[in-house]
C-alpha positions in Angstrom: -46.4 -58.1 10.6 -46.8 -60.3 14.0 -46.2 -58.8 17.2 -43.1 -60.2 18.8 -44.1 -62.8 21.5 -41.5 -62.9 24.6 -39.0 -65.7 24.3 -37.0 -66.5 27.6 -34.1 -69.0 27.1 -32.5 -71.3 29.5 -29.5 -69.9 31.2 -27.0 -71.5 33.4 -26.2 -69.4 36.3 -21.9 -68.9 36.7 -20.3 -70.7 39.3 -19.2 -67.1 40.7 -22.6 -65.9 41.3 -21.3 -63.3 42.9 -20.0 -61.6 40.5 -23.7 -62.1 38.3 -26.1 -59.2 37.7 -29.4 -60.0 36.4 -29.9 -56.7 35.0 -27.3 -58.1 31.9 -29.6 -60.8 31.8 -32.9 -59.9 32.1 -35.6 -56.9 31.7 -37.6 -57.0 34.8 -39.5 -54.0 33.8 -40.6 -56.1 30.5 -44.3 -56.2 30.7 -44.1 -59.9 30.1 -41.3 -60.7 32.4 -43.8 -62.5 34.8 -45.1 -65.3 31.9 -41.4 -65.5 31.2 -40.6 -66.7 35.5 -43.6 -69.1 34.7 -42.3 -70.9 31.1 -39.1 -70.9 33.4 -40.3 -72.4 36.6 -42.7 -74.9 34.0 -39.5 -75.8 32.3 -37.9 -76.7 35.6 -34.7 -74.2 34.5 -32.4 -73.3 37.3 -32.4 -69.7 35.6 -33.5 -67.9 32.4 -32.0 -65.2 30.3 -34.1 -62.4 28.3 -30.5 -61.4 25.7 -32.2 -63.2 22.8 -35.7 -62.3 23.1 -37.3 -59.3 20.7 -38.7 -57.5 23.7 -35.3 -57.4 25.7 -34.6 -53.4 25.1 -38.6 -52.5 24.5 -39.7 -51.8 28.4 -37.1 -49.6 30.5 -37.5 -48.9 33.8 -39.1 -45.9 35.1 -37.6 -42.8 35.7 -38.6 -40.0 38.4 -40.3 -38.5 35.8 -42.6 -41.1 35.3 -44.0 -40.6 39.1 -43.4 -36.8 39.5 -46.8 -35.7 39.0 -49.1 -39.1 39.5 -48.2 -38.9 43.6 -51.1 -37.4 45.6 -50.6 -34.6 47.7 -49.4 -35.7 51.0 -49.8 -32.7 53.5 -47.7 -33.4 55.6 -50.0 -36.5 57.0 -48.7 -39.5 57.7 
């Protein structure tokens, strides 16, 4: 079985922008979400959504957990 390759697709942005949040629209914690801004900025698209790509729901962001015990000891220096 391939690996699923990221698939951004054009997205028009609302006229209330506002009232947009990205986070329904895109992972930025997606490991590929960087190649997806380039296809994007290469395509000349005003804006790009992640909703029908495979690898939307894989990467999450991380938690406090996931930097609770990687953080050097500080010591109280500044």
């Amino acid at each position: 079985m391939p690996c699923p390759q990221p698939r951004p697709t054009k997205f028009h942005l609302p006229l209330r922008a506002e009232t947009f949040s990205i986070e329904e629209h895109r992972n930025v914690h997606c490991r590929f979400y960087g190649g997806c801004i380039d296809v994007a900025v290469r395509q000349d698209w005003e804006s790009f959504t992640c909703a029908k790509c495979p690898l939307f729901q894989q990467d999450k962001a991380p938690g406090a957990s996931s930097f609770a015990f990687t953080q050097p000891a500080n010591f109280g220096q500044p």
